[in-house]
C-alpha positions in Angstrom: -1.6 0.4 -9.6 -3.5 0.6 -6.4 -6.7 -0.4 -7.9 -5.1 -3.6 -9.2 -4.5 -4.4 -6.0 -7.9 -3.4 -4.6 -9.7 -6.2 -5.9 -7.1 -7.9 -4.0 -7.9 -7.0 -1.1 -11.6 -7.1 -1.4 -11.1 -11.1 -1.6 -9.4 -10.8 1.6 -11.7 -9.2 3.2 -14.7 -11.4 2.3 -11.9 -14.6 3.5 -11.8 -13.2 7.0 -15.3 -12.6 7.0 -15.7 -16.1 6.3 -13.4 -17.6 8.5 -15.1 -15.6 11.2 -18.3 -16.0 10.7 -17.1 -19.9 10.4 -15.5 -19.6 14.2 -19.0 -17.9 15.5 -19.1 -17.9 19.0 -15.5 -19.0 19.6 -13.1 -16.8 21.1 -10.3 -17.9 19.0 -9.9 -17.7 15.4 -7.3 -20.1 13.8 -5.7 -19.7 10.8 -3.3 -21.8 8.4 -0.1 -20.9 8.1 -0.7 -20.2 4.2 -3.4 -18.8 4.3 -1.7 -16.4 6.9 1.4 -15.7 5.1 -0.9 -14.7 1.8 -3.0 -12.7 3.2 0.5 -11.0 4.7 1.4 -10.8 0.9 -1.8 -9.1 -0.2 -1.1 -6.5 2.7 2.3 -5.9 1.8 1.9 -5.2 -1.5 -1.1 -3.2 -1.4 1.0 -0.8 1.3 3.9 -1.0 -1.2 1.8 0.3 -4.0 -0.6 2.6 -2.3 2.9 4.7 -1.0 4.5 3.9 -4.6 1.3 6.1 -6.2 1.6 8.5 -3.0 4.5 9.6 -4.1 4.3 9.6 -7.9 1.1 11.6 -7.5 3.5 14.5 -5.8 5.6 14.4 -8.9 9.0 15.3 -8.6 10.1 18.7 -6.1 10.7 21.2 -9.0 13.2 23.7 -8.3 13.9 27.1 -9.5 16.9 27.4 -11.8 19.8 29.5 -10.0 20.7 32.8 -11.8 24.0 33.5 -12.7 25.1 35.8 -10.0 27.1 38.2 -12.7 29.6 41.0 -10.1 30.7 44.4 -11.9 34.3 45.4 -11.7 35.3 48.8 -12.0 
């Protein structure tokens, strides 16, 4: 899953790169409110798969099966 998403971000990367380089020499960088709020998305959801394959690659906490605990009476 996180590799689907990597490609993702790779686009967003190379965006802000862009925009950057487009504000060269400028202090401030401004951004639309869309473009914002998608490159929000694309964070989210990378973070929310990246810690969905975290912990499916742990696999579930196995625990030992009890033994019957078996008292003698005399």
């Amino acid at each position: 899953m996180v590799e689907r998403r990597l490609s993702q971000l790779k686009v967003t990367a190379k965006l802000l790169s862009h925009e950057i380089e487009l504000a060269s020499g400028e202090k401030t960088l401004s951004l639309d409110r869309d473009l914002a709020e998608s490159i929000l998305t694309t964070l989210e959801l990378f973070i929310e798969d990246a810690e969905t394959a975290r912990k499916g690659a742990a696999g579930p906490i196995r625990k030992e099966p009890e033994k019957p605990q078996v008292t003698r009476l005399n």
